[in-house]
C-alpha positions in Angstrom: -71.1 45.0 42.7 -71.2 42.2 45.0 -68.7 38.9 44.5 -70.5 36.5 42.5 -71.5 33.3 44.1 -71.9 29.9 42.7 -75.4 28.0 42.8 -75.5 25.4 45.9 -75.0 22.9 42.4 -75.2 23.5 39.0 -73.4 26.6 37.1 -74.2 30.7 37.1 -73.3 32.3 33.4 -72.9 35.5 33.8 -73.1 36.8 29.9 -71.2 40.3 29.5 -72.8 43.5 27.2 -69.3 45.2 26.7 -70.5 44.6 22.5 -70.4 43.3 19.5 -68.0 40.2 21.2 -67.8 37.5 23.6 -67.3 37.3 27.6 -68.6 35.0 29.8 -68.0 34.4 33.5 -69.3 31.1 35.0 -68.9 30.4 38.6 -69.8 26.4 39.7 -68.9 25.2 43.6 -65.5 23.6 44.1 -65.7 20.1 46.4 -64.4 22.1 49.6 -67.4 24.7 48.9 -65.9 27.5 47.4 -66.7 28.9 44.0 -64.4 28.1 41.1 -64.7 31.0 38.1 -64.1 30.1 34.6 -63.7 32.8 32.1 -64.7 32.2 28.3 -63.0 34.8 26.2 -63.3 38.0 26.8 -63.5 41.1 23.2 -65.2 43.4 21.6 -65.2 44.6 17.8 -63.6 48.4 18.0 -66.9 50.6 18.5 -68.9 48.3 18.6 -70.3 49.0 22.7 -73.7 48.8 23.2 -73.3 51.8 25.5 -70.9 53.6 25.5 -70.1 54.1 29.1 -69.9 50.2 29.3 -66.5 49.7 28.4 -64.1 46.8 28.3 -62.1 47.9 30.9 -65.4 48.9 33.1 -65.9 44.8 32.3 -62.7 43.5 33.5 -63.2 45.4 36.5 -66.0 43.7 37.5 -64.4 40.4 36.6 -62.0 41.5 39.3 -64.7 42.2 41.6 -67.0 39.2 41.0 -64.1 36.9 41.6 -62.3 38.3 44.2 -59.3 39.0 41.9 -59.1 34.9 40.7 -60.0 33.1 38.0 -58.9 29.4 38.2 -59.4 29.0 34.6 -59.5 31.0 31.5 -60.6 29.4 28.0 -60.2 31.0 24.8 -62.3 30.2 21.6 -59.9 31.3 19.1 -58.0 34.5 18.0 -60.7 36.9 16.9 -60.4 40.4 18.0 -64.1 39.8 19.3 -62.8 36.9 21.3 -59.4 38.2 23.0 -58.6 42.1 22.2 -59.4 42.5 25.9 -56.7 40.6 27.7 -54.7 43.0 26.1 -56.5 46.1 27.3 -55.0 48.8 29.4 -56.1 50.5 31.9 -56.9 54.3 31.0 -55.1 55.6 33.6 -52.1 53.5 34.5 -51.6 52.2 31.1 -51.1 48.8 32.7 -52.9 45.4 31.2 -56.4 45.5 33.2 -55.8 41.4 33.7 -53.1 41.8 35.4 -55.1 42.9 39.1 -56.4 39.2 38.2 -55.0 36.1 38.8 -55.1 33.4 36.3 -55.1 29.2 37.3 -55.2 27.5 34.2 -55.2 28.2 30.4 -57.5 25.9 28.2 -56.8 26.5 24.4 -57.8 24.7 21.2 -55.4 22.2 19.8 -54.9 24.1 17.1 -52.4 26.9 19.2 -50.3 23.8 20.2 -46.7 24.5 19.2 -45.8 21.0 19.1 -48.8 19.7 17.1 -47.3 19.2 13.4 -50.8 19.6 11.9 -51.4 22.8 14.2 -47.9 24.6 13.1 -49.4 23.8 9.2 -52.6 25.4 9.9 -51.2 28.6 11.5 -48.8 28.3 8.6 -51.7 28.7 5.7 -53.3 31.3 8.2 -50.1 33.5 8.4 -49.6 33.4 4.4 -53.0 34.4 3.7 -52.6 37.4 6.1 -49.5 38.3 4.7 -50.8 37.8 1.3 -53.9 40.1 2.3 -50.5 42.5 3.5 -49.5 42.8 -0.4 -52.8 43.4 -1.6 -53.0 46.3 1.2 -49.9 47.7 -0.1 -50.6 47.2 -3.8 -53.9 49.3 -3.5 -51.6 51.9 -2.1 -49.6 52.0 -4.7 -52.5 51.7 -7.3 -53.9 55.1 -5.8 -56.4 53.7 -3.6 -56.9 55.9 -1.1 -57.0 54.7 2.7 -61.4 55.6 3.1 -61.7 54.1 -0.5 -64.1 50.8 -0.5 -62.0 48.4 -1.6 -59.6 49.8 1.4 -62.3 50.6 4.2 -63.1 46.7 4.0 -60.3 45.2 3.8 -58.2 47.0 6.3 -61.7 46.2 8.5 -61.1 42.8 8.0 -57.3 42.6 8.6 -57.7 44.5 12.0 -59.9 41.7 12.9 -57.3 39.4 12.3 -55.0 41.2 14.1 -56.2 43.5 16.2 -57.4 47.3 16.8 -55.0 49.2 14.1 -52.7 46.7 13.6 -52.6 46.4 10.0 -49.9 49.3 9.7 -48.4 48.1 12.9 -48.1 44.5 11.1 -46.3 46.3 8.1 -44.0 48.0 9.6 -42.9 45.4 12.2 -42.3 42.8 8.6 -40.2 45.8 7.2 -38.4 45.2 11.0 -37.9 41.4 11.0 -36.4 41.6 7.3 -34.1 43.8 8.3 -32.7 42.4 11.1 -33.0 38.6 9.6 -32.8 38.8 6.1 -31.3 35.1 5.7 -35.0 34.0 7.1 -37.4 32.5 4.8 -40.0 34.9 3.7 -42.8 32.3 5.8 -40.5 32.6 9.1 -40.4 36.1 8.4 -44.2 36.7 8.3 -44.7 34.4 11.6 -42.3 36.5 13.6 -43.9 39.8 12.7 -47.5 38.1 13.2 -46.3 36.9 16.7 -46.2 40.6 18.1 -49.5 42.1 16.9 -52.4 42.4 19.2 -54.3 39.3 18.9 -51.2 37.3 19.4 -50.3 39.8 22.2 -53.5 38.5 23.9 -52.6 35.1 23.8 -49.1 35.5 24.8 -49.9 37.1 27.5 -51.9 34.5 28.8 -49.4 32.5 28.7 -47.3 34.3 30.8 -49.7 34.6 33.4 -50.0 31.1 34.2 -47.5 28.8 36.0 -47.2 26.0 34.0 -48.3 24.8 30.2 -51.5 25.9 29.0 -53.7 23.2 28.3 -54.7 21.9 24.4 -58.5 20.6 24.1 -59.1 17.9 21.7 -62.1 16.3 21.1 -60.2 12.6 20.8 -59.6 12.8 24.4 -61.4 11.9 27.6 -63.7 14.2 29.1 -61.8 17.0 31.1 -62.1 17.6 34.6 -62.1 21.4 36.5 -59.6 21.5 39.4 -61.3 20.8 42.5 -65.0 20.4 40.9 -66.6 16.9 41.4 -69.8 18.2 39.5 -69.4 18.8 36.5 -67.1 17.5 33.4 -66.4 19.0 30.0 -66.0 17.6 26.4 -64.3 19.1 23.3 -66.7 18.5 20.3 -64.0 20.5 18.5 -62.2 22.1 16.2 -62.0 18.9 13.9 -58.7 17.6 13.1 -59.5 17.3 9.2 -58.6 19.6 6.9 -62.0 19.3 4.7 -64.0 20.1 7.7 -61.8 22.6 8.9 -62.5 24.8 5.4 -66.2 23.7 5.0 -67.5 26.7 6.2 -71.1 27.4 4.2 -74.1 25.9 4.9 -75.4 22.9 2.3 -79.0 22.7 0.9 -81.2 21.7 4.2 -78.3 22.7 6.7 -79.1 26.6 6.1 -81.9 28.5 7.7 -85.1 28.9 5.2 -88.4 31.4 5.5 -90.0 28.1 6.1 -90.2 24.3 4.9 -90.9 25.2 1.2 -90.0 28.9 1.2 -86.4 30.9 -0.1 -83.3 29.8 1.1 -81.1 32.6 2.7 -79.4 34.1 0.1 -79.0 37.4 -0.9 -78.3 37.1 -4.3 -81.3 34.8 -4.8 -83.4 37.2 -2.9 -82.7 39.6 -5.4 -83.4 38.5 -8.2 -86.3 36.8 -7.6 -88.8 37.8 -9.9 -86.7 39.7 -11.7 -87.9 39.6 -15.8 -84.1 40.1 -16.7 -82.8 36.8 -15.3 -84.6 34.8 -18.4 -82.0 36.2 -20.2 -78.8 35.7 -18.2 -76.2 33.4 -19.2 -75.5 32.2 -16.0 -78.5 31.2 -13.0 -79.9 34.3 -11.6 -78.2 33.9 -7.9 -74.8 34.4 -9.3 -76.0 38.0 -10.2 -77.9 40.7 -9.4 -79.5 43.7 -11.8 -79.4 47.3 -12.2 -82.5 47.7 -10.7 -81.9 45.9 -7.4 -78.6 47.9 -7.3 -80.7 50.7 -7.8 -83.0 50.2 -4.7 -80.2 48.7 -2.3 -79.6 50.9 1.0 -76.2 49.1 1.2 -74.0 52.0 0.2 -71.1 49.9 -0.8 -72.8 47.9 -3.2 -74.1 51.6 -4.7 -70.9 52.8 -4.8 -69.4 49.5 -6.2 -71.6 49.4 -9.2 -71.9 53.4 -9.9 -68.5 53.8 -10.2 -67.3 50.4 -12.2 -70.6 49.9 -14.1 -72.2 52.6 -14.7 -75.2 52.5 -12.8 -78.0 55.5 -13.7 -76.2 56.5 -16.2 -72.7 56.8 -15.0 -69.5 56.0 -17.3 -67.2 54.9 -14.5 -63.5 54.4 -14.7 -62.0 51.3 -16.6 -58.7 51.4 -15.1 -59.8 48.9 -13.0 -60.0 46.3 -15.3 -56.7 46.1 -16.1 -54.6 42.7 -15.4 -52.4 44.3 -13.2 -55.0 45.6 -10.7 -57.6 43.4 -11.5 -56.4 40.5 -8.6 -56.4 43.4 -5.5 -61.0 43.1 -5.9 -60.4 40.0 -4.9 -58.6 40.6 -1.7 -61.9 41.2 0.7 -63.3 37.6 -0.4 -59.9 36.7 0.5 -59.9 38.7 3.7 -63.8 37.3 4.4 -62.1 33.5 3.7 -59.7 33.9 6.8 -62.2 35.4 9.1 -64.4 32.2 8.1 -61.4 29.8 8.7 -60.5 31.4 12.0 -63.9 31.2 13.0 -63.9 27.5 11.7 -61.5 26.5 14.3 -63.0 27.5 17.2 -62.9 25.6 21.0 -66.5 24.2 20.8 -66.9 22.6 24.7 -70.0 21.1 26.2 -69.7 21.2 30.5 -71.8 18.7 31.2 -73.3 18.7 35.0 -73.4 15.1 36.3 -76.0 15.2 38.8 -78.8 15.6 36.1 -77.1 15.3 33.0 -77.6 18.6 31.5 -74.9 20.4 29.3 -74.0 24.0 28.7 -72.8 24.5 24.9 -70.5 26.6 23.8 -69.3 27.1 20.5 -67.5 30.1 20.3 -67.4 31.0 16.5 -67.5 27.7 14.8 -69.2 27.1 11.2 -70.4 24.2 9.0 -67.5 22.0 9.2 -66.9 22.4 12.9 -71.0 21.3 13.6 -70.8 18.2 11.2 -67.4 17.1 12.7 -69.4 16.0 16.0 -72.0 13.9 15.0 -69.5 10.4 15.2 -68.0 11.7 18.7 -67.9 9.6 21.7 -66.1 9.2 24.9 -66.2 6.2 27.8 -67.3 7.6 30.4 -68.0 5.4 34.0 -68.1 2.2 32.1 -71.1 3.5 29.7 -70.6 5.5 25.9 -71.7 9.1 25.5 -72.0 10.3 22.5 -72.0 14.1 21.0 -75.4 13.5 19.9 -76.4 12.6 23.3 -74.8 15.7 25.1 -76.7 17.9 22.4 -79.4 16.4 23.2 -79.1 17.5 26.9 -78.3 21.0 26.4 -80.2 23.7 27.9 -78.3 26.8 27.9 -77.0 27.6 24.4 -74.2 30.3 23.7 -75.3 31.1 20.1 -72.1 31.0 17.7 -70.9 33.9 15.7 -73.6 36.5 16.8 -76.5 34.5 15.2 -74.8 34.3 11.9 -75.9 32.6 9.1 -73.3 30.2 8.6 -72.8 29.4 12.4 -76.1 27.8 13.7 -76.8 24.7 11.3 -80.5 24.2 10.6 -82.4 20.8 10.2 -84.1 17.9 11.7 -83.6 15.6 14.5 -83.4 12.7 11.9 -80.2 14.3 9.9 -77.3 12.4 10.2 -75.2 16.1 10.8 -75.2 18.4 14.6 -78.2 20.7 14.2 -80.5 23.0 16.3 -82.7 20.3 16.1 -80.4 18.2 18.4 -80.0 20.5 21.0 -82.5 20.0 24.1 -84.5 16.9 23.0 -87.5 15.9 25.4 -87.1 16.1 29.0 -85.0 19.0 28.5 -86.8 20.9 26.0 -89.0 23.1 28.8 -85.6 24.6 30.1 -84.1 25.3 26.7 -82.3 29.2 27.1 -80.2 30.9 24.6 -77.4 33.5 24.5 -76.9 36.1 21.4 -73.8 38.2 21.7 -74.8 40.7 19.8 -75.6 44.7 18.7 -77.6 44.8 15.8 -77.7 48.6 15.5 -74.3 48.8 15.3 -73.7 45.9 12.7 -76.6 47.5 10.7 -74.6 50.6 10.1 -71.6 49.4 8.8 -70.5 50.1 5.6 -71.0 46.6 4.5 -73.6 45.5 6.8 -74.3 42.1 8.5 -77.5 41.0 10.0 -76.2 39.9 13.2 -78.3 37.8 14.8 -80.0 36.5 11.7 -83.8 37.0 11.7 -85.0 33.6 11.3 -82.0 32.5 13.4 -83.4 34.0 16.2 -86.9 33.5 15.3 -86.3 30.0 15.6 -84.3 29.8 18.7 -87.1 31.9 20.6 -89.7 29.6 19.6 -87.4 26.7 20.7 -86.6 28.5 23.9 -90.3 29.9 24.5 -89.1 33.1 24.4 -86.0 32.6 26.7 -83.2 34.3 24.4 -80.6 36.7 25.8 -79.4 39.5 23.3 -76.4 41.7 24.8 -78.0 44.4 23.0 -82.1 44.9 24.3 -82.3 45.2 28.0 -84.7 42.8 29.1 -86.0 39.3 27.6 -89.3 40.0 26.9 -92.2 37.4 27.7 -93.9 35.9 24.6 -97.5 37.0 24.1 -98.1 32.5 23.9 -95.9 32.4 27.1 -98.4 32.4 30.7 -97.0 34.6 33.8 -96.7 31.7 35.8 -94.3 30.2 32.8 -92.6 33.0 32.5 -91.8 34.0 36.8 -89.7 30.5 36.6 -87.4 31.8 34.4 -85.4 34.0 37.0 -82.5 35.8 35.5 -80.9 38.9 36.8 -80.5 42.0 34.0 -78.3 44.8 34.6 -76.8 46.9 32.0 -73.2 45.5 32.1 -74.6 41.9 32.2 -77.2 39.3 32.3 -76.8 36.2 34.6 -78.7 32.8 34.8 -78.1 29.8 36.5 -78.6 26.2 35.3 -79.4 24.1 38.5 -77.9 20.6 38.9 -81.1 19.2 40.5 -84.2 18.5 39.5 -86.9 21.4 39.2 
């Protein structure tokens, strides 16, 4: 594969198809010429390939190649396994980190991973005792008999490798058993951080850290617009993570805010869906969407929920066990809502930047994982730049290349009008940059589909209504080709020139007019 060369002006986003994960490689002309690469995260969910000779490694690789072995920056969302797990993978055959054939500039983090932000060591302190609270439950399901392939393990084990990273959540328990041994005057918190520290996620990070040669760099979005060493076109602002604690754990969409069938149709919700004409909910004691009936149970293909229900409530027939329900077990059902809480909050405090290319003013979004409160946070933002006031809603309003957050998730694109007073789809690409609106799904829907508990990554309406915002233009890392929109024309279509290859897809947003 041939190095990968910047546009004249303007930036190429090359968007990987390693999996169910981020990785994006931009490449934008330096002042002298030359192309400076910029790397946006770079993971995969264990499995999760969309083929499977496409590996990480096989991605790094051409990361290597593409760049002629240097990246002058790399930026990382936040600490998903999704996000990082592959700055810490190996090469098969040496068993050396692949990164390290690569050299690394700069490091851009959130705020959040700043170890001398007092409000940043408190969240990472709430994040650490919820995973090692999610630890206990692990154990205590052990103890309680639950085998390792059981449900209510299968999940949440899932979940904490997410946190983590591939396998890590016996790796995690047995390097806590380590650090009390070897400091048992340490608080039980300081105890928890240092074993955290070591597993793979955190590996990731810290070895970032190590690659560069001075201080990573901590994006907030109360500071002035960041510049890219030796790039004159282009500048980029940090919409977020917030710095309030409300937003932080607002993570659900509110009434309007979430994606609906249409204007006067159903919101999203599962429970709701289910129960919808259902003659038993006249009955309930509580409103329908807070349960669901034997019936729907019945007809569900989601084999957890089967299982769930069969063997706690009887379903068809069955007496299940009771032992469940006593006190003393009773808390450990709780722990995947727990587990699901954390992978929210993480995602809640992603690096949202908008690069924003000064020749014509149009922006590149990316939002890595953020939710609900990350999106409202924006809409008061505003910088001086030049000796005029841009705001957030101003840059959205210029976007025209869109990296859609958390796979097309439910909870990650807000929905509503241009009107609201909160970030929405809306927003982004507002008249004169409407016609060259594209979008970027990370995404394999097959392979979401067939988990145990399955998601609906990207979210049908989601990406229903980003196609019709996009005329068709919407990359998905896991179809081959964008197809062309029946409404679409030929001529339309040929000026959307993108390159498709089966480890990547590549576009270019042009810093001049078209």
């Amino acid at each position: 594969m041939p190095r990968m060369q910047a546009p004249a002006s303007g930036v190429t986003v090359r968007m990987y198809r390693q999996g169910h994960g981020d990785c994006f490689l931009l490449a934008t002309p330096k002042a002298d010429g030359s192309p400076f690469y910029m790397l946006i995260d770079c993971g995969l969910w264990t499995n999760s390939e969309v083929k499977p000779e496409q590996t990480i490694d096989k991605v790094i690789a051409d990361i290597a190649e593409a760049t002629g072995n240097r990246l002058d920056l790399v930026l990382v969302t936040h600490e998903h396994m999704d996000h990082v797990n592959g700055f810490a993978a190996k090469d098969p055959a040496t068993r050396k980190p692949c990164f390290d054939a690569i050299e690394i500039g700069e490091l851009w983090l959130a705020w959040t991973e700043d170890d001398d932000d007092p409000f940043a060591n408190s969240l990472r302190e709430r994040f650490h005792d919820t995973l090692l609270a999610l630890m206990g439950a692990d154990e205590r399901l052990d103890r309680a008999g639950f085998d390792v392939h059981s449900p209510n393990r299968t999940m949440l084990r899932d979940l904490l490798s997410f946190e983590t990273g591939e396998d890590a959540a016996d790796e995690l328990r047995e390097r806590l058993k380590e650090v009390r041994r070897r400091h048992p005057a340490l608080s039980a918190r300081r105890q928890g951080a240092l074993a955290i520290e070591g597993i793979t996620n955190k590996r990731a990070i810290k070895y970032l850290r190590g690659r560069i040669a001075g201080d990573p760099v901590f994006l907030r979005p109360d500071h002035d617009p960041y510049e890219l060493p030796g790039v004159e076109g282009v500048r980029v602002y940090a919409l977020g993570p917030p710095r309030d604690v409300e937003l932080l754990l607002s993570l659900e969409p509110q009434g309007e805010e979430e994606f609906r069938l249409s204007a006067d149709g159903p919101t999203l919700s599962l429970l709701a869906a289910t129960v919808e004409g259902d003659p038993e909910s006249a009955r309930r004691s509580f409103d329908p969407r807070f349960g669901i009936s034997r019936r729907d149970v019945e007809r569900s293909r989601d084999k957890f929920l089967k299982a769930f229900f069969v063997d706690h409530y009887g379903a068809k027939g069955k007496s299940g066990p009771t032992g469940w329900r006593q006190i003393d077990n009773d808390w450990l059902e709780s722990a995947e809502t727990l587990a699901l809480r954390l992978n929210d909050e993480v995602n809640n405090t992603s690096l949202v930047i908008a690069i924003e290319l000064r020749g014509t003013g149009k922006v590149l979004l990316f939002t890595g994982d953020a939710q609900r409160g990350n999106w409202i946070s924006w809409a008061p933002l505003k910088w001086t730049v030049d000796g005029r006031t841009v705001t957030a809603r101003d840059l959205l309003g210029r976007t025209v290349l869109y990296k859609v957050g958390h796979h097309g998730s439910h909870n990650a694109t807000l929905d509503g009008s241009a009107a609201a007073d909160y970030a929405n789809l809306s927003w982004l690409a507002s008249e004169a940059f409407q016609d060259e609106f594209v979008a970027m799904i990370p995404a394999n829907t097959a392979w979401a589909a067939h988990k145990d508990r399955p998601w609906e990554h990207p979210l049908g309406f989601i990406e229903d209504r980003l196609k019709q915002k996009a005329r068709g233009r919407v990359f998905r890392s896991d179809l081959d080709r964008v197809a062309k929109p029946s409404d679409v024309s030929a001529a339309e279509w040929q000026k959307f020139e993108r390159v498709e290859t089966d480890l990547f897809f590549e576009y270019t947003v042009a810093d001049s007019p078209t």
